[in-house]
N, C-alpha and C positions, 0 to 999 in steps of 0.2 A: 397720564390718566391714573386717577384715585385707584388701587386697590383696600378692597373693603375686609376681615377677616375677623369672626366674633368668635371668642370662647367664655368657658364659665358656666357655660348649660349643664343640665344633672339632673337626678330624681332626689327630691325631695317632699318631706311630709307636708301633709295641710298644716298650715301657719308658719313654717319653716321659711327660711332666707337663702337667695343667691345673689352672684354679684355678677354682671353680665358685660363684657370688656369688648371692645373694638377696634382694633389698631389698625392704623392706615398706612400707606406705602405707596408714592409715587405723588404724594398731595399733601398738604397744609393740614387738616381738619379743623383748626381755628378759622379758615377760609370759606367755609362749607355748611350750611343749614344741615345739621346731622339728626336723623329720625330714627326711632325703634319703631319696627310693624311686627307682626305675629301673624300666623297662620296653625289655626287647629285642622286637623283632618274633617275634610268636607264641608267647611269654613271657607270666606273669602278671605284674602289678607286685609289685616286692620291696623289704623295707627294706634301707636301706643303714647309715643311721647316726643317730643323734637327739643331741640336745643337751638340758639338762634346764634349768630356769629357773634351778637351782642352779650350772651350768654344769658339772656332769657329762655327758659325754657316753659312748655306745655305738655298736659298730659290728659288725657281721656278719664272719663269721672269716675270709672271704673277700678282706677289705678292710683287715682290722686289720694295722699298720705302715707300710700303705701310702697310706691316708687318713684326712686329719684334719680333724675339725668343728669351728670355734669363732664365735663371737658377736661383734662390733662395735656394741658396746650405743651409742657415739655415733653411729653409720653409720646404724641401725637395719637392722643387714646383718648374715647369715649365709653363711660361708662352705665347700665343702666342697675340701679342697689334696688333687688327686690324682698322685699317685707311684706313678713303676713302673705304669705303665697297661698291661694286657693284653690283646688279643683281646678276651675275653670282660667285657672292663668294656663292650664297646658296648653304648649302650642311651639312650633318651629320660631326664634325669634329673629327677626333680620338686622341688619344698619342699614341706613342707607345715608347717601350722601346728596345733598342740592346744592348745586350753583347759585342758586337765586336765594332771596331775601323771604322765606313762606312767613307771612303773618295766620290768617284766617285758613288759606288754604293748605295748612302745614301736612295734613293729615292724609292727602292726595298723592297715592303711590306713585303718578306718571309726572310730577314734578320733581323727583327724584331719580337723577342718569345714574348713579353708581349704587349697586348691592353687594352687599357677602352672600355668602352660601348658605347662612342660618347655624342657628345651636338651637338641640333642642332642650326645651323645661319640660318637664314633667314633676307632676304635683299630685301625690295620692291622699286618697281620702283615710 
């Protein structure tokens, strides 16, 4: 069974950059449809970005230019490089891992069986 584990989280300024890391333990991660969600206080959890085992990746329009997902298939690390950070990126961030192939339906947190515990961003104005 995948263990999932992110760090990298921090406070940083608006416009400022983090680099948000994933490492896995017990699993492949090149095997695995791997997602960033978020969760702001009193927010629902939302996707951010997925990565697909082919190493195509997606990202919510919000995010697109600004952040980018890729793979460390010898790391067995996933990472997600945030740029131009705003206000509104704060939030708890999670990975998570799918067994399955998500094309359209990437973004759907119950098609993902394994989580980490979160790091959190924080972004001042």
């Amino acid at each position: 069974q995948v263990q999932l584990v992110e760090s990298g989280g921090g406070l940083v300024q608006d416009g400022g950059s983090l680099r948000l890391s994933c490492a896995a333990s017990g699993g492949t991660l090149s095997s695995y449809t791997m997602g960033w969600f978020r969760q702001a206080p009193g927010k629902e959890r939302e996707p951010v970005a997925a990565i697909r085992r082919s190493g195509g990746s997606t990202y919510i329009d919000s995010v697109k230019d600004r952040f980018t997902m890729s793979r460390d298939n010898a790391k067995n690390t996933v990472s997600l490089q945030m740029n131009s950070l705003k206000p509104e990126d704060t939030a708890v961030y999670y990975c998570a891992a799918s067994t399955a192939y998500l094309i359209t339906n990437w973004g759907i947190p119950e098609k993902y069986g394994y989580w980490g515990q979160g790091t959190q961003v924080t972004v001042s104005s």
